[in-house]
TORKOL-4160 file (C-alpha; in steps of 0.2 Angstrom, whole numbers, padded with zeros to 4 digits, m for minus):
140
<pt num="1" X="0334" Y="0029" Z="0094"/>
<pt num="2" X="0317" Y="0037" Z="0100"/>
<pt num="3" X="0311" Y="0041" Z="0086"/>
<pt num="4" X="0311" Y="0024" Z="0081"/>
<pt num="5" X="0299" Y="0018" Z="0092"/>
<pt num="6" X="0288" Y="0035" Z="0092"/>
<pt num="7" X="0280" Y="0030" Z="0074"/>
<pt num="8" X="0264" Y="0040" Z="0071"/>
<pt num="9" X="0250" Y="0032" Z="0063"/>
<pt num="10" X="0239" Y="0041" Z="0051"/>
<pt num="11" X="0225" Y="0034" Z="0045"/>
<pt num="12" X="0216" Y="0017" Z="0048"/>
<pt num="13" X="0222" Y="0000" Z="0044"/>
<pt num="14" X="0212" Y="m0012" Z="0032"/>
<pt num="15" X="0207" Y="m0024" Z="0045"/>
<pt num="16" X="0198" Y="m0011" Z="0054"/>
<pt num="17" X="0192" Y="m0002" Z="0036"/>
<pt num="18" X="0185" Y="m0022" Z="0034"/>
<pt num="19" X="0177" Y="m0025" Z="0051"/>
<pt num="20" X="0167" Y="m0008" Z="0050"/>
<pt num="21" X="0162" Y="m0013" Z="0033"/>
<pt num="22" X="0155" Y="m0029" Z="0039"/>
<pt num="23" X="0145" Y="m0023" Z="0050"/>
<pt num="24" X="0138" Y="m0009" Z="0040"/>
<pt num="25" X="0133" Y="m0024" Z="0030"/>
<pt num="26" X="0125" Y="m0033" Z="0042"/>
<pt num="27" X="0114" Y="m0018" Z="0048"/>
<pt num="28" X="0108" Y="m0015" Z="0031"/>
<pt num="29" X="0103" Y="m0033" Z="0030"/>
<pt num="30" X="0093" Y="m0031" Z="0045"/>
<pt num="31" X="0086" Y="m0016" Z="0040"/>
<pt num="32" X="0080" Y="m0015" Z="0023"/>
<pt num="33" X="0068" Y="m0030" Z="0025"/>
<pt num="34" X="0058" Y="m0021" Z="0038"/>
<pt num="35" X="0059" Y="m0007" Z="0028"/>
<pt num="36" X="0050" Y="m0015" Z="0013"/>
<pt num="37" X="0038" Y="m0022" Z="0024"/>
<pt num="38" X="0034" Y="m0007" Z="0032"/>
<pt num="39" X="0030" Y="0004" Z="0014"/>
<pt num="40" X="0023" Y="m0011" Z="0008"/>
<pt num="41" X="0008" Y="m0012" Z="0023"/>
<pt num="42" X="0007" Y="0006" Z="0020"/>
<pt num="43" X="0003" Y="0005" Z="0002"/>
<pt num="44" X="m0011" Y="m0009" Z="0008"/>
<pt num="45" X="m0017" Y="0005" Z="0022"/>
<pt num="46" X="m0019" Y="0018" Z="0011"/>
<pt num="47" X="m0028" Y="0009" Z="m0003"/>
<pt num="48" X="m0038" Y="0001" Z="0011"/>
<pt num="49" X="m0042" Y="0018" Z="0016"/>
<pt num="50" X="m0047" Y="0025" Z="m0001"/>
<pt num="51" X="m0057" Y="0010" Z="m0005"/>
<pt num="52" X="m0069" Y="0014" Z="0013"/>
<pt num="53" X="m0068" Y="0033" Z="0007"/>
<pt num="54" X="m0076" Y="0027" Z="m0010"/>
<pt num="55" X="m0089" Y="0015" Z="0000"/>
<pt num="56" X="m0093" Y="0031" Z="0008"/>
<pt num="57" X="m0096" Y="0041" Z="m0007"/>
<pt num="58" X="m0107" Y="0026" Z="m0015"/>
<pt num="59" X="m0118" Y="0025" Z="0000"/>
<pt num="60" X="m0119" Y="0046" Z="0001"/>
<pt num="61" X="m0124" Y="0042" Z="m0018"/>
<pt num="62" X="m0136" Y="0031" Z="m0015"/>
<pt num="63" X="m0145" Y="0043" Z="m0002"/>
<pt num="64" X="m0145" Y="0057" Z="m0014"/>
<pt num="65" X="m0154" Y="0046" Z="m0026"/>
<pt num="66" X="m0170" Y="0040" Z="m0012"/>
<pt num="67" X="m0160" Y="0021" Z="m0009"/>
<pt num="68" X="m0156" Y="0017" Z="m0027"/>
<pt num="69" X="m0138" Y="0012" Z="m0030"/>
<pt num="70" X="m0130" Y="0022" Z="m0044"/>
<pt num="71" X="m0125" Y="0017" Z="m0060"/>
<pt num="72" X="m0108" Y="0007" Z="m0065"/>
<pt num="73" X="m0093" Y="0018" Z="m0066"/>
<pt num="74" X="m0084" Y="0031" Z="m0056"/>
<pt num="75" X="m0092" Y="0044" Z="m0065"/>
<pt num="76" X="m0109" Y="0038" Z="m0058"/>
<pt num="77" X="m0104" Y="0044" Z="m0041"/>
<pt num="78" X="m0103" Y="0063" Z="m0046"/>
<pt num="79" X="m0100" Y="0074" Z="m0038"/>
<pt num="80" X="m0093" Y="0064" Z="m0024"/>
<pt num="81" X="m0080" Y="0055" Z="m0035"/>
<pt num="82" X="m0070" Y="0066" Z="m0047"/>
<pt num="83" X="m0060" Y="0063" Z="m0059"/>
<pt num="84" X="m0064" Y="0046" Z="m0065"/>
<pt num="85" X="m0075" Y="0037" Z="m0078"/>
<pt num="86" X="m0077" Y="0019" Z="m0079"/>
<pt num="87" X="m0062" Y="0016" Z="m0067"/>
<pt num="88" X="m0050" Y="0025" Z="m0057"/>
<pt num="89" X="m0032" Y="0021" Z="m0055"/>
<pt num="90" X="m0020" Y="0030" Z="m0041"/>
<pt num="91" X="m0003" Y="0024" Z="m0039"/>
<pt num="92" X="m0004" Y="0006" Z="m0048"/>
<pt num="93" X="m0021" Y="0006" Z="m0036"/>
<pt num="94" X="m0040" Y="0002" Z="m0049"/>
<pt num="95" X="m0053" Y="0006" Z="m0041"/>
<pt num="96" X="m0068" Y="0001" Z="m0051"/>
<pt num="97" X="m0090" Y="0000" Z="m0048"/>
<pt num="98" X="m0100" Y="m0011" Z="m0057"/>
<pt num="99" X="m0115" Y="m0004" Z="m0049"/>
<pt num="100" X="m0117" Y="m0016" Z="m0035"/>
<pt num="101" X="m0100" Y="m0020" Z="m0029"/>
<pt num="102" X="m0084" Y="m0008" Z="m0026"/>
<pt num="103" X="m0068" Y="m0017" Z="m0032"/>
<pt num="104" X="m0050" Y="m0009" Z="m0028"/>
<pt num="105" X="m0037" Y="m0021" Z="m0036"/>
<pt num="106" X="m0019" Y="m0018" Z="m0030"/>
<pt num="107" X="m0005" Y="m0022" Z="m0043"/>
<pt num="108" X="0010" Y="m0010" Z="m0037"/>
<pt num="109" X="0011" Y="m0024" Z="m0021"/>
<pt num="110" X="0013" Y="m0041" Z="m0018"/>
<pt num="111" X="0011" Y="m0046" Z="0000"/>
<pt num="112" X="m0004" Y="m0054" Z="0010"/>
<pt num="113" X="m0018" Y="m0045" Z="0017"/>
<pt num="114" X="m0030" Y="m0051" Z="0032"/>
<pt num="115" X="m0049" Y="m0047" Z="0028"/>
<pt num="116" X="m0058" Y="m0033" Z="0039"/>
<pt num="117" X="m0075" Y="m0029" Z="0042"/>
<pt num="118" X="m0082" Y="m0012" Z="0044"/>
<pt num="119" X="m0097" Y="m0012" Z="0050"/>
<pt num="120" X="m0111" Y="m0016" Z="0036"/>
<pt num="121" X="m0097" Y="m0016" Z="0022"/>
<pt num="122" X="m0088" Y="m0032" Z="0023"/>
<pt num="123" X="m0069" Y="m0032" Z="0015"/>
<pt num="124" X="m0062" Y="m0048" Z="0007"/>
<pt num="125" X="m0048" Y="m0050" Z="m0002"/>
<pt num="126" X="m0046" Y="m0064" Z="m0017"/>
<pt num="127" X="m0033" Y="m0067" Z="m0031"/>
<pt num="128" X="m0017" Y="m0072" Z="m0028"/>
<pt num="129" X="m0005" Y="m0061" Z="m0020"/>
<pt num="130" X="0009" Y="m0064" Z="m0029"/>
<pt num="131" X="m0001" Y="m0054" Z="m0044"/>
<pt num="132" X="m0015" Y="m0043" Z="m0034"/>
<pt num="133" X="m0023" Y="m0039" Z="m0018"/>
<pt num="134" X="m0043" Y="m0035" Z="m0021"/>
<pt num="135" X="m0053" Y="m0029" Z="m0010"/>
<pt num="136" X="m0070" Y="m0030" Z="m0013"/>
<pt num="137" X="m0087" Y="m0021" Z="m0004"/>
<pt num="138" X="m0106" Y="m0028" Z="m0011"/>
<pt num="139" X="m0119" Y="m0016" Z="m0006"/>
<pt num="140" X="m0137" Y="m0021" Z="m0006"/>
């Protein structure tokens, strides 16, 4: 008559399989949003960061040649630029110089970007972001 009350369980019922399933679910939802966000400002930062690298390089460009800006295309600013002629392009990122203005155009993203300034080299972003974020840096 014991034994009848003494039933082991083994296992885990489905409401409980269910309920730990649902909240796994809900974490997910919370998470992966604010995940995407954050690789996505990344991506920005880092093509942000590369576009002020490459601003660098056409003003150590222009000191080399005695205050005149070099020529259009990457492979104007040799040998502080490597590895590019007419434009360059990292990780669905275009860098490109027209010989007065440094234009990074960012394809691979699609979120907003607030404009920056550094200093004497102004940042401002156009397009639409759906389709790109440019960044662009006129030197005089």
């Amino acid at each position: 008559m014991i034994k009848m009350f003494t039933k082991k369980r083994k296992g885990f019922t489905l409401i409980e399989l269910i309920v730990v399933i649902a909240i796994l679910g809900i974490l997910a939802a919370i998470a992966i949003p604010r995940f995407t966000d954050v690789t996505t400002s990344a991506a920005i930062g880092a093509a942000e960061s590369n576009h002020r690298l490459l601003a660098s390089a056409v003003l150590m460009a222009q000191t080399q040649n005695g205050g005149t800006l070099p020529a259009t295309g990457m492979d104007s600013l040799y040998p502080f630029v490597q590895g590019g002629s007419g434009a360059l392009t990292l990780d669905g990122v275009t860098y490109s110089w027209n010989g007065s203005a440094l234009v990074t155009t960012i394809t691979k993203v699609s979120t907003k970007y607030a404009p920056a300034t550094n200093g004497s080299v102004v940042i401002t972003q156009t397009g639409t972001p759906a389709s790109a974020t440019v960044f662009t840096t006129t030197f005089n």
